[in-house]
MMTF fields as JSON, N, C-alpha, C and O atoms, coordinates in Angstrom:
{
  "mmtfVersion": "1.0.0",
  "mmtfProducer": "UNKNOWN",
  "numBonds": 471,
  "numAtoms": 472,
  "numGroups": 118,
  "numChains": 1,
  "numModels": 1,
  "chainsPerModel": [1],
  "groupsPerChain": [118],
  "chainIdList": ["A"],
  "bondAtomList": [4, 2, 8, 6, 12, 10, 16, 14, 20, 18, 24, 22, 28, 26, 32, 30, 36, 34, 40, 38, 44, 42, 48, 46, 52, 50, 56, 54, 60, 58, 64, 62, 68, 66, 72, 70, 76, 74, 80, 78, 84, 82, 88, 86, 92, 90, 96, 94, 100, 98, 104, 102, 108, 106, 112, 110, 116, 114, 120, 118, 124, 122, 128, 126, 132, 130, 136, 134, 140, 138, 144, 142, 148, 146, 152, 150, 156, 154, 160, 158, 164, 162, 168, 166, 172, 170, 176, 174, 180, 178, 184, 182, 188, 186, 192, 190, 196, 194, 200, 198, 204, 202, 208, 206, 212, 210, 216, 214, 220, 218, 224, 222, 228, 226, 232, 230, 236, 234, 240, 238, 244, 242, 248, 246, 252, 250, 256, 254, 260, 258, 264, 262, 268, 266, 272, 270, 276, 274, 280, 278, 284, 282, 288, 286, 292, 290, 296, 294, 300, 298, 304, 302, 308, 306, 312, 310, 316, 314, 320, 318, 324, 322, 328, 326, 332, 330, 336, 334, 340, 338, 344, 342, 348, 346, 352, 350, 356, 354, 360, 358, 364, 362, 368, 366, 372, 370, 376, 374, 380, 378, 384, 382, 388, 386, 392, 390, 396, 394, 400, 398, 404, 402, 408, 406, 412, 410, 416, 414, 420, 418, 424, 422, 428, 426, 432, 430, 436, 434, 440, 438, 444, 442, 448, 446, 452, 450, 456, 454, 460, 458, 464, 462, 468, 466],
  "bondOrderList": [1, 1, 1, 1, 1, 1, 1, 1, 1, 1, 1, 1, 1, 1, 1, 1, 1, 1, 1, 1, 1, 1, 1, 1, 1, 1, 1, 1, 1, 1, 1, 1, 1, 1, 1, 1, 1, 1, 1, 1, 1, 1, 1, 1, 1, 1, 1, 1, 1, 1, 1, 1, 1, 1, 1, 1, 1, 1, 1, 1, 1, 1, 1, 1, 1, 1, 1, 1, 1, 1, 1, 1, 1, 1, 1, 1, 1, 1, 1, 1, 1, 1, 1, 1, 1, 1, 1, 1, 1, 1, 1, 1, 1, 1, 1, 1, 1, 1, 1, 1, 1, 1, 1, 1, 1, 1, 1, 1, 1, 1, 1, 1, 1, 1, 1, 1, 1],
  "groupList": [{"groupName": "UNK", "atomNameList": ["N", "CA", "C", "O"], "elementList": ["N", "C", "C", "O"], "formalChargeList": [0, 0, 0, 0], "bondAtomList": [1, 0, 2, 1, 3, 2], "bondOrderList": [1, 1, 2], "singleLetterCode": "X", "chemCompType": "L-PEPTIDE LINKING"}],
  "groupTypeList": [0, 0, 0, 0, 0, 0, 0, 0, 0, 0, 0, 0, 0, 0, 0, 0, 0, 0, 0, 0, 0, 0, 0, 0, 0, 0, 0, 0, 0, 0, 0, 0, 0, 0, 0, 0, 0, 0, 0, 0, 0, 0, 0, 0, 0, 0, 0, 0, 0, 0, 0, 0, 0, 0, 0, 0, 0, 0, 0, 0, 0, 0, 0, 0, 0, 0, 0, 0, 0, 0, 0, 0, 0, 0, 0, 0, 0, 0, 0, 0, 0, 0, 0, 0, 0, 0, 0, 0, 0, 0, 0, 0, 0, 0, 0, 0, 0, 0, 0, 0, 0, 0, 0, 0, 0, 0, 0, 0, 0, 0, 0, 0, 0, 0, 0, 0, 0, 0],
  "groupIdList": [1, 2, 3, 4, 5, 6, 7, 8, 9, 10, 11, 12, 13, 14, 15, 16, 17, 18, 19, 20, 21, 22, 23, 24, 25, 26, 27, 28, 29, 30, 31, 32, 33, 34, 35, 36, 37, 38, 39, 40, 41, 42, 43, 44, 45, 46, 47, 48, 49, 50, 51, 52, 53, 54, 55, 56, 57, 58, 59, 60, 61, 62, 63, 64, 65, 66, 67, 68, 69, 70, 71, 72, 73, 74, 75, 76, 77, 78, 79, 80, 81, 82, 83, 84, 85, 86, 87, 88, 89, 90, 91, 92, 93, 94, 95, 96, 97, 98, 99, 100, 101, 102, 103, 104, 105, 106, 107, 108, 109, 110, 111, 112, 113, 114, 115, 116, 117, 118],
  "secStructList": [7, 7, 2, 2, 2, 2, 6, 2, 2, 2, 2, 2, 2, 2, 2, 2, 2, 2, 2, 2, 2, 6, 6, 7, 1, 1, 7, 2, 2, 2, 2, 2, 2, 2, 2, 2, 2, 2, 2, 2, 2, 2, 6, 7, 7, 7, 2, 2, 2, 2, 6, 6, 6, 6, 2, 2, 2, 2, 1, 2, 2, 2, 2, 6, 2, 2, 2, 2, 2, 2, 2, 2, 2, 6, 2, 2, 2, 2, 2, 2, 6, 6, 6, 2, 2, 2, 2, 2, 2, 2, 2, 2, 2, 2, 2, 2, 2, 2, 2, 2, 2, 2, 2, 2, 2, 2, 2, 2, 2, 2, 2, 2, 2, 2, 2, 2, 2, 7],
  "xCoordList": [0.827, 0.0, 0.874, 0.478, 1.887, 3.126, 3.213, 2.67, 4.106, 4.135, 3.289, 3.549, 1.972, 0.705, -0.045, -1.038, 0.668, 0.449, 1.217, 0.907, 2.63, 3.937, 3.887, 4.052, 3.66, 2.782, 1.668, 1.544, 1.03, -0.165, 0.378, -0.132, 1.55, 1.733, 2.893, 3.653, 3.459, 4.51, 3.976, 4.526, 2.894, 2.036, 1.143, 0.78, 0.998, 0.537, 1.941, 2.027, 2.844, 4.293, 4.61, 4.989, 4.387, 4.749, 4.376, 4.989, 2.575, 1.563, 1.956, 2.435, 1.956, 2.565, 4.04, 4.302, 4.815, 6.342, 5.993, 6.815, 4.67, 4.704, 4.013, 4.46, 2.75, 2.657, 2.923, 2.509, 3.8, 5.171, 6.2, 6.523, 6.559, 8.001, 7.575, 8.306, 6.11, 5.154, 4.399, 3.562, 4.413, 3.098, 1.717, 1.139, 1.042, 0.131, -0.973, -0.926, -2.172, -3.124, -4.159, -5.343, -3.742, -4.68, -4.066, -2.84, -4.819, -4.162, -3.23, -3.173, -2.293, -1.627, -1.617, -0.98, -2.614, -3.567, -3.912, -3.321, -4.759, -5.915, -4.242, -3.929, -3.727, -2.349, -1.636, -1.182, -1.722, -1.212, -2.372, -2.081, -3.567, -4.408, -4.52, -4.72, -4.489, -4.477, -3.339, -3.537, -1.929, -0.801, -0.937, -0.359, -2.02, -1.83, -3.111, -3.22, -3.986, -4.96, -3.858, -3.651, -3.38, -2.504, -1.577, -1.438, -1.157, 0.411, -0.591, -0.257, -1.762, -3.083, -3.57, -3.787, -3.707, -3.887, -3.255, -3.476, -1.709, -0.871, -0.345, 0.089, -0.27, 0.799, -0.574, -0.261, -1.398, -3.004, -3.279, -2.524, -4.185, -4.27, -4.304, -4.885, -3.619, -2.269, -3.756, -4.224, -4.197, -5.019, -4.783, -5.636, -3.871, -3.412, -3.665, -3.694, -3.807, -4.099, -5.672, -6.08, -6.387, -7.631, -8.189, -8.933, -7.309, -7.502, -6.669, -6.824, -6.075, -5.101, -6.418, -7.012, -6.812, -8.075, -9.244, -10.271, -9.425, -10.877, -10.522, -11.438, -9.592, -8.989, -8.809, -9.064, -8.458, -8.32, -9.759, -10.153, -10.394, -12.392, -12.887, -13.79, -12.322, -12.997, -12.724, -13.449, -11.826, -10.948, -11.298, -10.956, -11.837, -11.765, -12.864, -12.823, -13.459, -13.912, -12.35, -12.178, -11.257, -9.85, -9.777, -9.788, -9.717, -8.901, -9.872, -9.063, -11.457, -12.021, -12.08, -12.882, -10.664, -10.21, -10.003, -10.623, -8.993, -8.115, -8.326, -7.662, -9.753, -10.536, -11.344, -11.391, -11.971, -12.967, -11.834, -11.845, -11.126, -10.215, -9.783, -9.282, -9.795, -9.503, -11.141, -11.116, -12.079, -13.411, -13.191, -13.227, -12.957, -13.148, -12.097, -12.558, -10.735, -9.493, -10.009, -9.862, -10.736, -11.167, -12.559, -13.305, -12.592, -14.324, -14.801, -15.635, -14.428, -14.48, -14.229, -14.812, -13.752, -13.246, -14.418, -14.68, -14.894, -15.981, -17.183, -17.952, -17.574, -18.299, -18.517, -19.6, -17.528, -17.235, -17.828, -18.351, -17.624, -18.092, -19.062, -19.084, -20.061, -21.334, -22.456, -23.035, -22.559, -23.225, -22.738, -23.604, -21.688, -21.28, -20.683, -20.818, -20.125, -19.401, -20.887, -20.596, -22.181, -23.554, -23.864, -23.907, -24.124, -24.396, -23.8, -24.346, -22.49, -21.292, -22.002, -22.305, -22.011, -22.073, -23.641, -23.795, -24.43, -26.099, -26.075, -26.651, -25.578, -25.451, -24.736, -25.188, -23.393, -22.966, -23.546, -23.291, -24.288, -25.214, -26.079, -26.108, -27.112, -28.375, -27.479, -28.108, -26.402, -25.853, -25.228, -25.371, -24.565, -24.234, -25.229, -25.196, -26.192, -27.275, -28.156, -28.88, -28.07, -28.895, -28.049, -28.488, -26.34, -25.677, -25.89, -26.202, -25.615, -25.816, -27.345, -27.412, -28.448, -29.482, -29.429, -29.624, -29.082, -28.698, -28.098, -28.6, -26.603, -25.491, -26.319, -26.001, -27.184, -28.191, -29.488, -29.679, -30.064, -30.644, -30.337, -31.032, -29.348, -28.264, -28.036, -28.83, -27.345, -26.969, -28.212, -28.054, -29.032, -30.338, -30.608, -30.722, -30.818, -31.358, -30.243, -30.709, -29.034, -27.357, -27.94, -28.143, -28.377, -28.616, -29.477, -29.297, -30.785, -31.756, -31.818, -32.633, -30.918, -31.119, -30.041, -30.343, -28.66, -28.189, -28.772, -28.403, -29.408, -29.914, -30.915, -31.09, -31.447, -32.522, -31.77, -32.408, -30.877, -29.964, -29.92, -30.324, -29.307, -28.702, -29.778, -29.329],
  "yCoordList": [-1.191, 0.0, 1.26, 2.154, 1.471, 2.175, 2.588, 3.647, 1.698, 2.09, 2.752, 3.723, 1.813, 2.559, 3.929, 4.466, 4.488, 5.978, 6.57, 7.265, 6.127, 6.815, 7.068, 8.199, 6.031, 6.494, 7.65, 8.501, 7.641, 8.525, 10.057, 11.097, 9.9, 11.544, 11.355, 12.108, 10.525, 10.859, 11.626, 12.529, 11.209, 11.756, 13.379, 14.213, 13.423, 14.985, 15.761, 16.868, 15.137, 15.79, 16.38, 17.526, 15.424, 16.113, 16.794, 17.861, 16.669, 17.487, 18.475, 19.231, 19.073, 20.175, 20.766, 21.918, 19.651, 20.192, 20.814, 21.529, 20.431, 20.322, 22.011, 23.032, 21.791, 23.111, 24.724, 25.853, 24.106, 25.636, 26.032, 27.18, 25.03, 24.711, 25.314, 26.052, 24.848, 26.081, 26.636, 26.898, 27.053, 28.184, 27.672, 28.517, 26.466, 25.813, 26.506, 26.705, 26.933, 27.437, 26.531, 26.862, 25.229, 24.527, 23.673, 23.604, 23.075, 22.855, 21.833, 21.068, 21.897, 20.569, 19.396, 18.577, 19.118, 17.847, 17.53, 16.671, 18.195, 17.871, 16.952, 15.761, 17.861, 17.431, 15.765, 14.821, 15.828, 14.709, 13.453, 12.35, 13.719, 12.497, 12.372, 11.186, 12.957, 12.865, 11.788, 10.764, 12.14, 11.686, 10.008, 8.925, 10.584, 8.898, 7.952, 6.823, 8.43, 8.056, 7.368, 6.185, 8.36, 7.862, 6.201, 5.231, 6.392, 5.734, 4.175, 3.068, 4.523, 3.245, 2.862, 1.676, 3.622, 2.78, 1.919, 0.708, 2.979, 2.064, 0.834, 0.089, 0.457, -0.091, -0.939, -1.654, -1.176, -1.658, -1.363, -0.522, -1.871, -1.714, -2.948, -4.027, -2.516, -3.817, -4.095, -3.12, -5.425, -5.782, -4.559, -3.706, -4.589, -4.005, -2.511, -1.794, -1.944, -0.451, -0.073, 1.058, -1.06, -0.974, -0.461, 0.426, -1.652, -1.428, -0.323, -0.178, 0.292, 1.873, 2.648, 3.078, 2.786, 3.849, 3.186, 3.747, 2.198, 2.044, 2.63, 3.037, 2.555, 2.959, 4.959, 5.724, 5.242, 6.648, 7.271, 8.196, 6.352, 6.745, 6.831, 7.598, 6.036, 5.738, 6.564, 6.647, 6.966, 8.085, 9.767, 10.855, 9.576, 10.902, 12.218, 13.281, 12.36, 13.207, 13.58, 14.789, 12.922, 13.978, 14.732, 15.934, 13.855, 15.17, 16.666, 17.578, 17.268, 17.714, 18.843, 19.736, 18.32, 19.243, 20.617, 21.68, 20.216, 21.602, 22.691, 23.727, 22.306, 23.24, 23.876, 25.102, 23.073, 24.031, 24.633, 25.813, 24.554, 25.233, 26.083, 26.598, 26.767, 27.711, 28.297, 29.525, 27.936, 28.496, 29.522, 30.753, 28.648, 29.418, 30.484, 31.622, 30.359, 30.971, 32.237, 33.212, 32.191, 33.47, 33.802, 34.166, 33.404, 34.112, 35.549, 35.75, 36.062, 37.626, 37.857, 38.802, 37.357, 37.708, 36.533, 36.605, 35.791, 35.381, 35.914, 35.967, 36.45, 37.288, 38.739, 39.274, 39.023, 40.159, 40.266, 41.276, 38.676, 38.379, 37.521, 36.837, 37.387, 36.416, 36.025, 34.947, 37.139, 36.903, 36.59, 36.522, 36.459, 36.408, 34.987, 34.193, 34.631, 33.12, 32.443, 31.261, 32.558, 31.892, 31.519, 30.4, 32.989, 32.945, 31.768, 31.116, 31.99, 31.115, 29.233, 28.217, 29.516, 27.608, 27.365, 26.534, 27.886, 27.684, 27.509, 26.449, 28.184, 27.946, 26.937, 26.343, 27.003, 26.033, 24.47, 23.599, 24.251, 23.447, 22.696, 21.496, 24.033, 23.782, 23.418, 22.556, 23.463, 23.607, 21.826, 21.072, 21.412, 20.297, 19.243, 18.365, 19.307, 18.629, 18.377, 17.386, 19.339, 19.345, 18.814, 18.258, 19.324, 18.518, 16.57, 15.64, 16.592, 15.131, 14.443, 13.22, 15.144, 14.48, 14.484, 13.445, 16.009, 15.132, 14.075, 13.403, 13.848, 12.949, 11.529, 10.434, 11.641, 10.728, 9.561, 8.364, 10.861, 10.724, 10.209, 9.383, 10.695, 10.48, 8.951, 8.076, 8.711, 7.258, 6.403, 5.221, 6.587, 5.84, 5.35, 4.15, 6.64, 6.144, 5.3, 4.519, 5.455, 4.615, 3.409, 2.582, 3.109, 1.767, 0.752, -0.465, 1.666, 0.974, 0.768, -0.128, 1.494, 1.084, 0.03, -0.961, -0.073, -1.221, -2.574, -3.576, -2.644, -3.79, -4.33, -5.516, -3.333, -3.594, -4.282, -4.777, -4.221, -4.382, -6.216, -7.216, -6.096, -7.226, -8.653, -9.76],
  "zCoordList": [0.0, 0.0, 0.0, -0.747, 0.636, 0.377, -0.603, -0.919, -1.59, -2.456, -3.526, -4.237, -3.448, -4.795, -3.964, -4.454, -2.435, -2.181, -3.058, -4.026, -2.506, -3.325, -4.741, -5.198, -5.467, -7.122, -6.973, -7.854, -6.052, -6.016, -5.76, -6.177, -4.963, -4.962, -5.243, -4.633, -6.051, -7.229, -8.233, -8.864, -8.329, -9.762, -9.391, -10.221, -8.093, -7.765, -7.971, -8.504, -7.552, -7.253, -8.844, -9.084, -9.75, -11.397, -11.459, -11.509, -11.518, -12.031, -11.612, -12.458, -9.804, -9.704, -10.379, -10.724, -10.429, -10.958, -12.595, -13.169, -13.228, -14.815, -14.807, -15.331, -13.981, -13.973, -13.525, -13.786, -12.758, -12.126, -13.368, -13.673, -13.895, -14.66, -16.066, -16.726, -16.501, -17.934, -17.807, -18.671, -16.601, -16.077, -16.607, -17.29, -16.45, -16.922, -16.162, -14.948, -17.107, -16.31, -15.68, -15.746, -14.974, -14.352, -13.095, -13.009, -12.199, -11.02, -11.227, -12.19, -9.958, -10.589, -10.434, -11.097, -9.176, -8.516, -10.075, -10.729, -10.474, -12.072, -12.89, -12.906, -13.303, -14.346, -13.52, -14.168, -12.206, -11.775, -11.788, -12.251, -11.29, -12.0, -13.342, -13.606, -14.183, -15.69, -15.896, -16.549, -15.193, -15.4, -14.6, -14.686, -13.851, -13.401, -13.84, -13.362, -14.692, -15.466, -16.63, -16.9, -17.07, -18.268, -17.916, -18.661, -16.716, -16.359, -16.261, -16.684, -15.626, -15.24, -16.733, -16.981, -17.505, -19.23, -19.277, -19.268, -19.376, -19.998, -19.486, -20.365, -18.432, -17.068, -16.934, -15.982, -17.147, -16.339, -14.863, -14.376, -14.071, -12.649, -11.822, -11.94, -11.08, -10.318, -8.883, -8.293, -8.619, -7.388, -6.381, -6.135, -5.995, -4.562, -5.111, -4.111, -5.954, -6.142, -6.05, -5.788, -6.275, -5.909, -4.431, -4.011, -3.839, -2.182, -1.762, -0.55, -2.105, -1.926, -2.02, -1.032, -3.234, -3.267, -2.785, -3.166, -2.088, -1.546, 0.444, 1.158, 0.751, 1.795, 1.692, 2.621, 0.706, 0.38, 0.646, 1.356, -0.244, -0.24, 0.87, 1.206, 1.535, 2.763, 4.169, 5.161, 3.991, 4.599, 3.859, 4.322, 2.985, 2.027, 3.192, 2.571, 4.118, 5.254, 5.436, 5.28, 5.703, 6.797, 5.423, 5.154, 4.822, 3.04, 3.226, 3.403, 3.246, 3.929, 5.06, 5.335, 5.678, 6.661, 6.267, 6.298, 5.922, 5.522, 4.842, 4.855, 3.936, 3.295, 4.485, 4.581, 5.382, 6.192, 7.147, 6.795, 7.877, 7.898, 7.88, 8.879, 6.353, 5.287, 5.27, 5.353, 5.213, 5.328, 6.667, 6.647, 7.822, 9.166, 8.943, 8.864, 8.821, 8.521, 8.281, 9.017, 7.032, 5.94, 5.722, 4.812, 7.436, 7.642, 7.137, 6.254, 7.532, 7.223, 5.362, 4.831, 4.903, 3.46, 2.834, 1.633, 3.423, 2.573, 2.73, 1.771, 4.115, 4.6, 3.393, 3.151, 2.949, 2.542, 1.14, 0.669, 0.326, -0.816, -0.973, -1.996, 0.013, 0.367, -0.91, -1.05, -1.709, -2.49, -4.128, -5.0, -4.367, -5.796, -5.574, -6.504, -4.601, -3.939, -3.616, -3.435, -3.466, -3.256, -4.652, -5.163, -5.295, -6.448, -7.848, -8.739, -7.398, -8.178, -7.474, -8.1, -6.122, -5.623, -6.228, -7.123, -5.865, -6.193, -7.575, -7.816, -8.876, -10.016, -11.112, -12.09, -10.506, -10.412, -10.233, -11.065, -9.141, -8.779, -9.462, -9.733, -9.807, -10.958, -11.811, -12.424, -12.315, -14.041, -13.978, -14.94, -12.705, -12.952, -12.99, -13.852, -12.003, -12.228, -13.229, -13.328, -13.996, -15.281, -16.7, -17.706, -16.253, -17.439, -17.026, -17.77, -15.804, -15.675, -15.716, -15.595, -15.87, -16.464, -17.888, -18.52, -18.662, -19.761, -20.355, -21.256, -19.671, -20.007, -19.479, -19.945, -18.67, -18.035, -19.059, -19.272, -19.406, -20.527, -21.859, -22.45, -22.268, -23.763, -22.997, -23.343, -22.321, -22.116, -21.699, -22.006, -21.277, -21.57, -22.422, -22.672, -23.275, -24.694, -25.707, -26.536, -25.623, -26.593, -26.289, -27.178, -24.585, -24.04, -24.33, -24.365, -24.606, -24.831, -25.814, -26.034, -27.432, -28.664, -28.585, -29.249, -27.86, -27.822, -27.411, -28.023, -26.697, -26.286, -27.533, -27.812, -28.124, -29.055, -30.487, -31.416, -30.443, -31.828, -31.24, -31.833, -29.966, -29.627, -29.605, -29.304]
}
């Protein structure tokens, strides 16, 4: 289990190194799962990496922390911007929910004409 952490934030560790090193405009968590999406194509996925991330999942409330944290931290400065940071989460919200009934929908229907073929 060691080790398939150590892959795990070997691969945050790039992502961040990739995006300091070309000023990449995206995080570098994002660039390091990509990188370890990629490394899991190619390489396949090894038993014991399964149980790494079902242990991670399961644990994923401490990860959690450090953001609220940072909420309490910067009480006042969110205080300050209450309504455009509401505005942004509430919208946000409606917008994912509704892309995933579409994407919901669309795969319904691929499904049910597959089965019908079959």
């Amino acid at each position: 289990m060691l080790f398939n952490l150590t892959i795990i934030f070997g691969c945050q560790l790039a992502g961040e190194t990739l995006v300091r090193l070309f000023a990449l405009p995206l995080p570098g968590p994002v660039l390091g799962m990509a990188l370890l999406f990629a490394g899991l194509l190619v390489f396949g996925l090894p038993d014991d990496f399964r149980r790494t991330g079902e242990v991670l999942t399961s644990n994923l409330s401490l990860l959690f922390v450090p953001a609220g944290v940072g909420v309490m931290l910067h009480g006042r400065l969110i205080s300050a911007d209450w309504l455009p940071i509401g505005v942004a989460l509430v919208s946000s919200t409606f917008i994912t929910i509704a892309v995933t009934a579409l994407v919901m929908r669309r795969m319904g229907r691929s499904a049910a004409t597959d089965g019908e073929e079959g």
